[in-house]
C-alpha positions as a Markdown table, in Angstrom:
| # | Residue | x | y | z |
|---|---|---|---|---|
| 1 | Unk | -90.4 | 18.0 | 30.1 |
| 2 | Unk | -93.9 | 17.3 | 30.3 |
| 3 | Unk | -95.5 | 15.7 | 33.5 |
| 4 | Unk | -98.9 | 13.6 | 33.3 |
| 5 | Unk | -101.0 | 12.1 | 35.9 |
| 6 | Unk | -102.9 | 8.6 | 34.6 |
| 7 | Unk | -104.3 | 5.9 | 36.4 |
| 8 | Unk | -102.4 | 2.8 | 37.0 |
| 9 | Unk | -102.3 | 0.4 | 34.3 |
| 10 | Unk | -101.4 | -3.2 | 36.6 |
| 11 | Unk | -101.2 | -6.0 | 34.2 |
| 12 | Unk | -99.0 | -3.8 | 32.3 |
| 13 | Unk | -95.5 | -5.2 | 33.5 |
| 14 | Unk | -93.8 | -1.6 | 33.1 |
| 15 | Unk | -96.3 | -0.3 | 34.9 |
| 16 | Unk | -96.4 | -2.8 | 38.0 |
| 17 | Unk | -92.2 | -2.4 | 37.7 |
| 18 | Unk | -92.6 | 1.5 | 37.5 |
| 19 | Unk | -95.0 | 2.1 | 40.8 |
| 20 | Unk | -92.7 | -0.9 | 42.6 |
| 21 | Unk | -89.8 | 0.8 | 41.8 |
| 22 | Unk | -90.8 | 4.6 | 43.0 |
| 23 | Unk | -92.0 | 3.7 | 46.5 |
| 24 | Unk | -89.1 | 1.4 | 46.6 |
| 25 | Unk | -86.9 | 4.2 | 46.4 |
| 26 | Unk | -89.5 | 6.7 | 48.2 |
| 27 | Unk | -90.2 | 4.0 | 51.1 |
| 28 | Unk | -87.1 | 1.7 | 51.5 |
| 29 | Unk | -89.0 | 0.5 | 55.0 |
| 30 | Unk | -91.8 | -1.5 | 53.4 |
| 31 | Unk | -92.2 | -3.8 | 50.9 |
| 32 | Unk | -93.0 | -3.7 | 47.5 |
| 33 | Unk | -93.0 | -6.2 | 44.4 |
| 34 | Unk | -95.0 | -5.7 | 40.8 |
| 35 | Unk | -96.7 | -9.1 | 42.5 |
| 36 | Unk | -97.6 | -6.8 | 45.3 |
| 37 | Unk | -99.0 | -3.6 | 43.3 |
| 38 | Unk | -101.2 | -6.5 | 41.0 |
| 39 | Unk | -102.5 | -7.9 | 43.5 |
| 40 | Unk | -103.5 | -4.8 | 45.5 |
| 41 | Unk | -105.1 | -3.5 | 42.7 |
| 42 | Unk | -106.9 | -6.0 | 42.1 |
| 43 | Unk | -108.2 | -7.2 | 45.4 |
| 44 | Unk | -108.6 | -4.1 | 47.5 |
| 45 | Unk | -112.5 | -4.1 | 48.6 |
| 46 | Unk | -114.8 | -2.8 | 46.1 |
| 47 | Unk | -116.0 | -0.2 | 49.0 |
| 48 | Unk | -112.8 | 1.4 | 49.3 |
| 49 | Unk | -112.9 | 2.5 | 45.4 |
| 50 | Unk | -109.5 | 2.1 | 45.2 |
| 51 | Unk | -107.7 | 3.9 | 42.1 |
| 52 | Unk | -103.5 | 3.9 | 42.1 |
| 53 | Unk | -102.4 | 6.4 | 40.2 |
| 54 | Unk | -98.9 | 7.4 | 38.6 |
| 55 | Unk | -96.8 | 10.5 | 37.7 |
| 56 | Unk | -95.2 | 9.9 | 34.5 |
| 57 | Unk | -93.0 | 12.3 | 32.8 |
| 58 | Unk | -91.4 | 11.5 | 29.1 |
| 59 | Unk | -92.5 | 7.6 | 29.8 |
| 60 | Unk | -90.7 | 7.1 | 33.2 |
| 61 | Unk | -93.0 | 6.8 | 36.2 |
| 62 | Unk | -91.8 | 8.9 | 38.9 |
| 63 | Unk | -94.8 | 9.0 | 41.3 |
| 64 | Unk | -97.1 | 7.0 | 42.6 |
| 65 | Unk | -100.7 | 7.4 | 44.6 |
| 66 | Unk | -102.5 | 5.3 | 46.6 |
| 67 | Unk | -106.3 | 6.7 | 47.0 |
| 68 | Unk | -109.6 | 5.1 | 48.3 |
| 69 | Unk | -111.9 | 5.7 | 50.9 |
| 70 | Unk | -111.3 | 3.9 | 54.5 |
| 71 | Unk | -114.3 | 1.4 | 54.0 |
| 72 | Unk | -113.3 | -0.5 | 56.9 |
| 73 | Unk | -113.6 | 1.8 | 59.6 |
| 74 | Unk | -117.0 | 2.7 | 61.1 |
| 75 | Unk | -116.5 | 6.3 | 60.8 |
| 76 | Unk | -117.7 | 7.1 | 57.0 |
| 77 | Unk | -116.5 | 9.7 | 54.9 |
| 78 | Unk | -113.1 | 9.3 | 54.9 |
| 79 | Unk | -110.6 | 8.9 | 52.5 |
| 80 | Unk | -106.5 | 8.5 | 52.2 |
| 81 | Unk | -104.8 | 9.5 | 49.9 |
| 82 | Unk | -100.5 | 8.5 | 50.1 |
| 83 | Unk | -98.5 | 10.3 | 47.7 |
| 84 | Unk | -94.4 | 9.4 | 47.0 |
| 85 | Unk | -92.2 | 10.7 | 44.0 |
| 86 | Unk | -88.9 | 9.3 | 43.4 |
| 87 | Unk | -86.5 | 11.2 | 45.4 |
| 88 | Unk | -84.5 | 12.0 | 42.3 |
| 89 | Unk | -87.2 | 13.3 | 40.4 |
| 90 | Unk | -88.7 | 15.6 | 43.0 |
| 91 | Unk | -89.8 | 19.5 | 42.3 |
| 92 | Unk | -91.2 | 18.6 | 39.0 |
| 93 | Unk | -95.0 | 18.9 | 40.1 |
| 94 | Unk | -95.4 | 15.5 | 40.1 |
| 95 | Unk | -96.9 | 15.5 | 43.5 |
| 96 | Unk | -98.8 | 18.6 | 43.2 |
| 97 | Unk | -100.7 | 17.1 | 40.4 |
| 98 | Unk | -100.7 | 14.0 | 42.2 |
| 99 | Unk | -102.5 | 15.3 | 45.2 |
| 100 | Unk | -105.1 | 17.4 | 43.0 |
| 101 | Unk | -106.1 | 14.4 | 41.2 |
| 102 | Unk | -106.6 | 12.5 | 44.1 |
| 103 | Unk | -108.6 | 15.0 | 46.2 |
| 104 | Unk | -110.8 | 15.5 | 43.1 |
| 105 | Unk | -111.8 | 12.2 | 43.0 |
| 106 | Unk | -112.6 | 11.5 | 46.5 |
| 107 | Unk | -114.3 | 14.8 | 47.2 |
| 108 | Unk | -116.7 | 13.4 | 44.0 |
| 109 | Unk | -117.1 | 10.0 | 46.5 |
| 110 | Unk | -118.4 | 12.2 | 49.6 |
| 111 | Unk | -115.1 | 12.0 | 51.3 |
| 112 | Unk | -115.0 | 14.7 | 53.8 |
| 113 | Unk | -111.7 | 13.9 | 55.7 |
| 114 | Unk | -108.3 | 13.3 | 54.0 |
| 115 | Unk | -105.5 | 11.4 | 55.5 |
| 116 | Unk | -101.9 | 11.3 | 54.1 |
| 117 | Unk | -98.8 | 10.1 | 55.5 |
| 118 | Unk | -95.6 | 11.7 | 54.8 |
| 119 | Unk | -92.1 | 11.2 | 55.6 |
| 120 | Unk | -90.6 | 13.4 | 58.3 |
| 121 | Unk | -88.8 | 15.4 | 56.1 |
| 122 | Unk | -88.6 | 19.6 | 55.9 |
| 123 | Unk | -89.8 | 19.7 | 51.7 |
| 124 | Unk | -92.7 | 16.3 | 52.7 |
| 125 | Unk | -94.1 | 18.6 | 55.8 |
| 126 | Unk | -93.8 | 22.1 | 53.5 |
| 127 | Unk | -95.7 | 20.1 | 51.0 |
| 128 | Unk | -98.8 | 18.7 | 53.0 |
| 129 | Unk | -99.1 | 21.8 | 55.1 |
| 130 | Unk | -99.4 | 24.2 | 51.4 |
| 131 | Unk | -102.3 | 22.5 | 51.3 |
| 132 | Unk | -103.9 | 22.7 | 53.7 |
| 133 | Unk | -103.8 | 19.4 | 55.6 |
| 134 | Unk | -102.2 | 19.7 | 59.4 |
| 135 | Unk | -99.7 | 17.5 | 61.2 |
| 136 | Unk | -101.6 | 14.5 | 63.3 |
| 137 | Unk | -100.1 | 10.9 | 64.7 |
| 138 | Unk | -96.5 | 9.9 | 63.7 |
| 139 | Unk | -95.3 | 6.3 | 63.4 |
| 140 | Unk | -91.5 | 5.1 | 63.4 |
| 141 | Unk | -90.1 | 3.0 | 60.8 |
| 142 | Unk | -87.2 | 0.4 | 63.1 |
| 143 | Unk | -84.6 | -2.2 | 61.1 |
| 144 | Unk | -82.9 | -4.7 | 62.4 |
| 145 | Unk | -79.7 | -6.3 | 61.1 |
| 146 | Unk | -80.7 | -10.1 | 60.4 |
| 147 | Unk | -77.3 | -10.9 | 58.9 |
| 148 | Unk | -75.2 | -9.5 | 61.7 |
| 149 | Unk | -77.3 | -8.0 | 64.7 |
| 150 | Unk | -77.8 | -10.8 | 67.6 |
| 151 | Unk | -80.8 | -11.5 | 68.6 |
| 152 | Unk | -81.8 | -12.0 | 72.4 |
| 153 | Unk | -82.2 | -15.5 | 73.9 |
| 154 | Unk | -85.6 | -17.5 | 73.3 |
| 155 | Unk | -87.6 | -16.6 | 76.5 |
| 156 | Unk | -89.4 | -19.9 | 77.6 |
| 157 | Unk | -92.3 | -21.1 | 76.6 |
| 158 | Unk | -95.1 | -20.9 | 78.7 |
| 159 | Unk | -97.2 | -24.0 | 79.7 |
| 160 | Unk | -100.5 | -24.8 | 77.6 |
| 161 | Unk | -99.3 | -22.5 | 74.9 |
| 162 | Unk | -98.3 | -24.0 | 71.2 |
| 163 | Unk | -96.2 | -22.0 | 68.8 |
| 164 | Unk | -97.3 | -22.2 | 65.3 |
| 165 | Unk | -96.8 | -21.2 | 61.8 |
| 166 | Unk | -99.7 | -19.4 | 59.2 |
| 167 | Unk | -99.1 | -22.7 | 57.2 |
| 168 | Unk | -100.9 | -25.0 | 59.9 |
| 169 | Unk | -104.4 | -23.1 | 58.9 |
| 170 | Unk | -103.9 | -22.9 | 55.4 |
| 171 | Unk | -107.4 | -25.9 | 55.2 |
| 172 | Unk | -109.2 | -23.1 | 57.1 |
| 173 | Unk | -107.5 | -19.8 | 58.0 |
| 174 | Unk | -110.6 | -18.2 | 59.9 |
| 175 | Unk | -109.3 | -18.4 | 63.0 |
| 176 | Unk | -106.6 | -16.1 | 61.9 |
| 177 | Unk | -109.4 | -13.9 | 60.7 |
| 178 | Unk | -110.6 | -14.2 | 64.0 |
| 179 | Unk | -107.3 | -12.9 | 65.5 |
| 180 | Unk | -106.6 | -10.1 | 62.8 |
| 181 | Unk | -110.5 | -9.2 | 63.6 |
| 182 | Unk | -110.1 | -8.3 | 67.7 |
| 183 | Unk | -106.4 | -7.8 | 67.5 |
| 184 | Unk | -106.8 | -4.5 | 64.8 |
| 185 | Unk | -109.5 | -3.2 | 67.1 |
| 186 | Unk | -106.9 | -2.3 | 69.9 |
| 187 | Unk | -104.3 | -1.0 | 67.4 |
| 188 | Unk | -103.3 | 2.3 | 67.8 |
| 189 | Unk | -104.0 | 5.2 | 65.4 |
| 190 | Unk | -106.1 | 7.8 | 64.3 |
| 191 | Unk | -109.0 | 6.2 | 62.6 |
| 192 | Unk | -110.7 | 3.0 | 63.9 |
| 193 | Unk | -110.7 | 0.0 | 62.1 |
| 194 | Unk | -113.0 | -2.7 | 61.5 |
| 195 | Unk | -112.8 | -6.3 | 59.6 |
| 196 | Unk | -116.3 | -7.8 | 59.5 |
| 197 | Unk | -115.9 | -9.7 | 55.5 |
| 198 | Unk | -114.1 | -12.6 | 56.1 |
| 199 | Unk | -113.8 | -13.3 | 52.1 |
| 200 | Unk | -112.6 | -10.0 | 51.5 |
| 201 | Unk | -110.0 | -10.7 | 53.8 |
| 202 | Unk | -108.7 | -14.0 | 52.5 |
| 203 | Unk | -108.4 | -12.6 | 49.1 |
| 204 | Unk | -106.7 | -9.1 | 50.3 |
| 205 | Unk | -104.6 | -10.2 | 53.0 |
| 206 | Unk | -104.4 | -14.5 | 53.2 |
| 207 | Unk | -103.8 | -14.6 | 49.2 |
| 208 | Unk | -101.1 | -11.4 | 49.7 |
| 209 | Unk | -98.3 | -12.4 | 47.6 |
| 210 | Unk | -95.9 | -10.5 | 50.1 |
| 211 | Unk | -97.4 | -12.9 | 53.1 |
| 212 | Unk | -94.9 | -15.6 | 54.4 |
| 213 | Unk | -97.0 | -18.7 | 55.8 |
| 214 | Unk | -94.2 | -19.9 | 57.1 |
| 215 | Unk | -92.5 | -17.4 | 59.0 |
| 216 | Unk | -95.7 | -15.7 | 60.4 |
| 217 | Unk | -95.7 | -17.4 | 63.7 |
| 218 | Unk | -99.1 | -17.9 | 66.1 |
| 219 | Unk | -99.4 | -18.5 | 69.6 |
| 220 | Unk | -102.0 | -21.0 | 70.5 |
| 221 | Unk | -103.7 | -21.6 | 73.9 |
| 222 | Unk | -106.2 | -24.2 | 74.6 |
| 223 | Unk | -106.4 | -24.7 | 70.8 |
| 224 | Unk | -107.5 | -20.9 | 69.9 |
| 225 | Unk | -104.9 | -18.5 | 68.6 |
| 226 | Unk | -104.4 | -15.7 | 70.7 |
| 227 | Unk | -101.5 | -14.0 | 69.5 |
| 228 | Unk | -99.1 | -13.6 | 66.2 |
| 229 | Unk | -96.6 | -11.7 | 64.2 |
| 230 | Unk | -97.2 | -11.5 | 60.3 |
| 231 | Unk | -94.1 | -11.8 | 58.5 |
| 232 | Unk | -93.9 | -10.6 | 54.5 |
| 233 | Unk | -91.1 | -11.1 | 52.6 |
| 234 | Unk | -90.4 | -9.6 | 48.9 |
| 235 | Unk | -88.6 | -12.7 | 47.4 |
| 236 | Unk | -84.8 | -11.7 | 48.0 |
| 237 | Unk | -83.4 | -11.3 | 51.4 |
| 238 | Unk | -85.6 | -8.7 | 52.7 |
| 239 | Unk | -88.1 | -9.6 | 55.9 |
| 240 | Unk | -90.8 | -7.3 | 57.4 |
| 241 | Unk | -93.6 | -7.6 | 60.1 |
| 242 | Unk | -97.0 | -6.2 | 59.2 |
| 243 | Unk | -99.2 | -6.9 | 62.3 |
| 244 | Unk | -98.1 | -8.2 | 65.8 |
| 245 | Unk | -101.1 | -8.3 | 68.2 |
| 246 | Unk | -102.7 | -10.5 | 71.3 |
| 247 | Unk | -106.0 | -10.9 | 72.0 |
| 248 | Unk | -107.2 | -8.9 | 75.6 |
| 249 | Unk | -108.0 | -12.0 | 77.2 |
| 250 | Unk | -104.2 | -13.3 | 77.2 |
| 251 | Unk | -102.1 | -9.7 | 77.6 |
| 252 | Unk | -99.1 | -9.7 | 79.9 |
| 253 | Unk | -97.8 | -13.1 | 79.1 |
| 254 | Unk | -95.0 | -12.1 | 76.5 |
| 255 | Unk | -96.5 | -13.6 | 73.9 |
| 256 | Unk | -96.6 | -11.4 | 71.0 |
| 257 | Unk | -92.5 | -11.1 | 72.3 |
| 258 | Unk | -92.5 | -14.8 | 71.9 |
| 259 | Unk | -94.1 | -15.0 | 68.8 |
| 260 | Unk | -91.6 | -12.3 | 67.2 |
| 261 | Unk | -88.8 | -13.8 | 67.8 |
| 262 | Unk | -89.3 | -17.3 | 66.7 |
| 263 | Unk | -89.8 | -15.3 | 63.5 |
| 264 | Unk | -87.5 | -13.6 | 63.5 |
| 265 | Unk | -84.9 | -16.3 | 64.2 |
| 266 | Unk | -86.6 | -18.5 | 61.2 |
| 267 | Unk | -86.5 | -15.5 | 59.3 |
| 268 | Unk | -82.6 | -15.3 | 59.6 |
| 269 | Unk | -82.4 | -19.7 | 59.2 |
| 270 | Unk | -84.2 | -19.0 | 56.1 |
| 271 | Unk | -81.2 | -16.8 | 54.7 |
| 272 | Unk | -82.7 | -13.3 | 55.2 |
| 273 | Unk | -80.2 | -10.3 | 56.4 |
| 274 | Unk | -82.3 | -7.2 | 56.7 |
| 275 | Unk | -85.8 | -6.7 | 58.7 |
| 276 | Unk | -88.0 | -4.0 | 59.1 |
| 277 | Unk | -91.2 | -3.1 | 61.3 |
| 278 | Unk | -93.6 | 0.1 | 62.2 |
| 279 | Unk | -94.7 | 1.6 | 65.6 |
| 280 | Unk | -97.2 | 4.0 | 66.2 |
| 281 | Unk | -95.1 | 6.4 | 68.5 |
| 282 | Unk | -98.1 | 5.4 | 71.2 |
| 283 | Unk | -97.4 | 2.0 | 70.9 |
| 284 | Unk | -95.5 | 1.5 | 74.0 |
| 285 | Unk | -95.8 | -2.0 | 74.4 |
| 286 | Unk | -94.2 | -2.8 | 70.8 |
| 287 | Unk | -92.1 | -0.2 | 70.8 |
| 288 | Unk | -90.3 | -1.8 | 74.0 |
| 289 | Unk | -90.7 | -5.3 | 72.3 |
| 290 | Unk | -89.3 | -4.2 | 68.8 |
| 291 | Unk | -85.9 | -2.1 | 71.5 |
| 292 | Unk | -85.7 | -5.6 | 73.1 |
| 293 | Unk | -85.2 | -7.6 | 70.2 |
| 294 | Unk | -82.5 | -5.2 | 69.0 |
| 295 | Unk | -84.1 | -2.9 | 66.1 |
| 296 | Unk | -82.9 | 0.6 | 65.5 |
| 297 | Unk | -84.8 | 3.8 | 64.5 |
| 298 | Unk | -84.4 | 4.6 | 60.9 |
| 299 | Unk | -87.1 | 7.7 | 59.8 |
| 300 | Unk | -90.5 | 8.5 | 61.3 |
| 301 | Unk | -93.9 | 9.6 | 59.4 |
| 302 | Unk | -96.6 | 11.4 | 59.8 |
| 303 | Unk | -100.2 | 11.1 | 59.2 |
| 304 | Unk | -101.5 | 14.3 | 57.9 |
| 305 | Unk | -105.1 | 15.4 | 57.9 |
| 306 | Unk | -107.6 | 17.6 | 55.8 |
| 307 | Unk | -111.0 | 18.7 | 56.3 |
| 308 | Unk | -112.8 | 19.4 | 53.1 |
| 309 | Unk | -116.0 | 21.5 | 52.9 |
């Protein structure tokens, strides 16, 4: 059997099902839909270059890339590249072949540092250290039980302070912009991140089909949003937070607490039973936030970096 590496083909429904279906399987902690793989593909920032790319071996995708430079961060040269095969279909080369075609393509863009995540796992880190890219940050995947965990009480309120949903801005969503902008600058990792387009964030992130309105709460205070938690949700019954962030300014109130659980509690009115979130192992803050409202470890990644030239 005969393994082939091909860029991704989106409007093609078997091919929006096939890449879906791989990192569902590869990464059960986040959320993927075909809806989700179109719409990346087709509104990722030009600058990034982004090309997916698929493993395909007698017909049946069984590995999936993600590559394209890191446009939005003021550092230049670098590029990611995130590799998964499906778990049953592993030591076939697929990832080997993977990897090279990625690494070709942005060494031909003037990448000089490469970032990969990779699951915690002895054959993942075997893999990425081969070659040649060495272990950096880790983050922790955490899932919570909607349908039968309990959640802690709702703390109160505090005064001045509004809670509400994505959907109130939906006339004019900059002020969430805004908020994504000067929250993502305090966020922690290894490469610094930047939004400056506002249009190229309404049609990547606002327009996301993955992005509940509804269940994305925001904390307002004296009219401005200050804080948030963005919920996605993949359709069915499955629930997860992408970003969770206050502004400096209004810090040690509890209200990116507050704001998580009101979603979370909607989330679970709204018939969903399983939730999921990430945490830079840094992330002190959230990670106490995320213990609080009753989420459990469930696997941990690692970002792995290569220096070309």
């Amino acid at each position: 059997m005969t393994v082939l590496v091909r860029d991704l083909r989106p409007d093609v429904p078997a091919d929006a099902e096939g890449f879906a279906r791989v990192r569902r399987l590869a990464l059960p902690y986040i959320l993927f839909t075909p809806d989700s793989v179109r719409h990346t593909a087709a509104h990722v920032h030009p600058a990034a270059r982004f090309r997916p790319l698929v493993a395909e071996e007698d017909g049946e995708i069984i590995g999936t890339a993600q590559v394209h430079l890191i446009h939005d961060s003021p550092e230049p040269g670098q590029g990611a590249l995130n590799i998964y095969v499906r778990p049953d279909r592993t030591g076939r080369g697929a990832g080997r072949l993977l990897a090279r075609v990625a690494e070709e393509y942005l060494a031909e863009l003037g990448a000089t540092r490469l970032l990969a995540w990779a699951l915690d796992e002895p054959a993942n880190r075997a893999f990425a250290e081969r070659h040649g890219y060495r272990p950096g940050r880790s983050a922790h995947f955490l899932r919570l039980d909607l349908a039968h965990g309990a959640l802690p009480p709702l703390p109160d309120t505090p005064s001045g302070v509004e809670l509400r949903t994505a959907a109130d801005f939906t006339a004019d969503p900059r002020p969430l912009f805004e908020l994504d902008a000067e929250t993502v600058l305090d966020e922690p990792g290894d490469v610094d991140t930047e939004f400056t387009d506002y249009d190229a964030w309404v049609e990547e992130v606002w327009h996301h089909p993955l992005l509940d309105r509804e269940l994305t709460v925001v904390v307002c205070a004296d009219g401005r949003p200050v804080a948030f938690t963005v919920a996605c949700t993949d359709g069915g019954t499955r629930y997860s937070t992408a970003m969770t962030g206050t502004v400096r300014a209004h810090r040690g109130r509890g209200l990116a607490k507050l704001a998580k659980i009101h979603s979370l509690r909607r989330a679970r009115a709204a018939g969903l039973t399983e939730a999921f979130t990430g945490n830079d192992t840094g992330n002190g803050p959230m990670i106490a936030i995320n213990e609080w409202l009753g989420y459990a470890f469930c696997a941990r990644e690692v970002r792995y970096v290569r220096e070309l030239g």
